[in-house]
N, C-alpha and C positions, 0 to 999 in steps of 0.2 A: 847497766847494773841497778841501777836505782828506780830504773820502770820495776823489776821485780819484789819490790817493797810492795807490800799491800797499804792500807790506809792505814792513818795512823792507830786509829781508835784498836784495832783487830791485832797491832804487834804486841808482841812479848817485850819484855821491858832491854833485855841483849837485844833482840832484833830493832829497837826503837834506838838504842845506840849505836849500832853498826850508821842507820841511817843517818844519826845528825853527823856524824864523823863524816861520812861520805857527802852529805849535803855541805857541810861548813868547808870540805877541802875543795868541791868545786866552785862553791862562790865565794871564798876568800882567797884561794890558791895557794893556802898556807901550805907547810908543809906538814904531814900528817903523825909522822913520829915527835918529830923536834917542835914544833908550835902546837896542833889540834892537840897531843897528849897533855901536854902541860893546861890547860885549860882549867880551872877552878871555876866554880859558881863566881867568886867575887871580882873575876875578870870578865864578867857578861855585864851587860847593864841594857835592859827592858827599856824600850819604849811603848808608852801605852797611849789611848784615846784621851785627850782631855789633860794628860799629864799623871794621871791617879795610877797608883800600881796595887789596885785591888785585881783579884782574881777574875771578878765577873767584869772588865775591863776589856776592851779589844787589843791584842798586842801589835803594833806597827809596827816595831824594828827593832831590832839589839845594835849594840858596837860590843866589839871583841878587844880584848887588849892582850896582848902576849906581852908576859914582862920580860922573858929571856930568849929570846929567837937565836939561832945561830949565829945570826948578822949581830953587829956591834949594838945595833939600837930595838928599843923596845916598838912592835908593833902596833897596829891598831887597823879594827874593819867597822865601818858600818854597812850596816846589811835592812834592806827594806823587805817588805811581806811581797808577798808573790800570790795574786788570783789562786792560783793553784795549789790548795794548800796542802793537800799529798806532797807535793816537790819542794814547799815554802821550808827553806833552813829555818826562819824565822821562830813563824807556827812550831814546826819539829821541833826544836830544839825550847821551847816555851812548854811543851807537852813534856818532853821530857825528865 
């Protein structure tokens, strides 16, 4: 399903969403209603080149933190960039 995304730069901003949802539930294995919805900005946290969180920056990695998962306890993912940054959650979800 995610081969049929085009590159990021060419989505619509719903189509750019559809993607990180899909990208973040295959490489967290979260689950896609009850954790990916819940997701806020201030539950992401960037890693960047150097440490610096300016724009013109390379982005390495995020960690995810789900405060309310099903489960008893509060979540957490880190997630590294991928060569490939059409399928990179990372990248995507940094674009987004």
């Amino acid at each position: 399903l995610v081969c049929h995304f085009q590159d990021n730069d060419s989505l619509s901003l719903t189509q750019l969403q559809d993607k990180v949802i899909l990208l973040l539930c295959v490489a967290t294995m979260f689950r896609p209603r009850s954790d990916i919805d819940t997701l806020q900005r201030r539950d992401i946290e960037f890693t960047f080149e150097n440490n610096s969180s300016s724009r013109n920056q390379i982005v390495l990695g995020m960690t995810l933190y789900i405060r309310q998962p099903k489960e008893a306890q509060s979540k957490t993912a880190g997630l590294g960039r991928l060569d490939l940054e059409s399928m990179c959650p990372v990248r995507t979800t940094w674009l987004f």
